[in-house]
Structures are given as structure tokens and as C-alpha cells.
N, C-alpha and C positions, 0 to 999 in steps of 0.2 A: 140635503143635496144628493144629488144624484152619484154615482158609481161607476166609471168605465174600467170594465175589464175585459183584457184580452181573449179572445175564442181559444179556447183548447181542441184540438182536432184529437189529439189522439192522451191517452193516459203518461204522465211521466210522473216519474220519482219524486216525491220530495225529499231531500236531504234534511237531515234533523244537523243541526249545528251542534257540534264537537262542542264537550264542557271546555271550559276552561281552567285551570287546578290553578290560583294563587297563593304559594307557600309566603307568611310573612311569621318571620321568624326574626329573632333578637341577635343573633350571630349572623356571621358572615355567611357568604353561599361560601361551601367547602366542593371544589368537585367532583362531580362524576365522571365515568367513562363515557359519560353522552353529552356531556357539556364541555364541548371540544371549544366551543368559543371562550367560555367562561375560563378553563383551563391556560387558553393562550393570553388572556390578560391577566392572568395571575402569574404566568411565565414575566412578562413586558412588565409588570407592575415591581416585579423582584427584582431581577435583573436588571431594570434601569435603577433600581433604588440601589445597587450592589455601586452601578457603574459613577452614580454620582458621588457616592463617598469617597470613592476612589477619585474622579475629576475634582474633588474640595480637598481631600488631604495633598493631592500633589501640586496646585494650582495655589489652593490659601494655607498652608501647614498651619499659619494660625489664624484660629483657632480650633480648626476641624483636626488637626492632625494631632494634637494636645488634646484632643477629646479622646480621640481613639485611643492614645496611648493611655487614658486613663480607664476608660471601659474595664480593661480586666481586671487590672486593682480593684476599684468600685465591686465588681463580680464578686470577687475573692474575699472581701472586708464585709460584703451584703452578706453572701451565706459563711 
């Protein structure tokens, strides 16, 4: 089958396409200073996980707030 391509009048660049790096690793991504996005869902991922404990112990005390209060015991009797 035949081939149509376009006339080139004058010389241009070709760009060579950027590697692409895919780290796949067994842990979590921990961030960098350059993964500003990565960073901010790790803020929203904490932060609401802080905020919800806090919305279940004062909304269902049980049995979210009987959990908390045993957490440090549990701690203290573990090590």
C-alpha cells in the first residue's frame, strides 16, 4: 500500500520523547519536596482520619470512645 506524507519545506527538529521513570516499590510513596501534590493528600488523608475519630467519639462514644480510652492501656500492657 502506498504512503502519503506530508512535503517538508524546510528542516525541523525532531524531539526525542522524554523517558519515563516508573518507580514500583513495596511501600508507600513517602514525599518529597517535589511532590507537592503527593504531599497534600497525605496532609487530607491524616487530617480527616484525625477529624473523623474525633466526629465517632463525640457523636457514638460507644463504641468509638471506649476504644480510645482503651488504646493507651493496650499500648502500655503491649510494650
Amino acid at each position: 500500500m502506498a504512503e502519503i506524507t506530508p512535503k517538508r519545506f524546510g528542516k525541523k527538529k525532531i524531539e526525542e520523547p522524554k523517558k519515563v521513570l516508573i518507580d514500583v516499590g513495596d511501600g508507600a510513596a513517602i514525599p518529597t519536596k517535589e511532590d507537592v501534590g503527593l504531599f497534600t493528600a497525605w496532609r487530607v488523608a491524616f487530617f480527616g482520619a484525625i477529624a473523623l475519630t474525633v466526629f465517632l467519639c463525640v457523636y457514638k462514644p460507644d463504641p468509638y470512645l471506649e476504644i480510645m480510652r482503651f488504646v493507651p492501656d493496650g499500648i502500655l500492657v503491649t510494650f
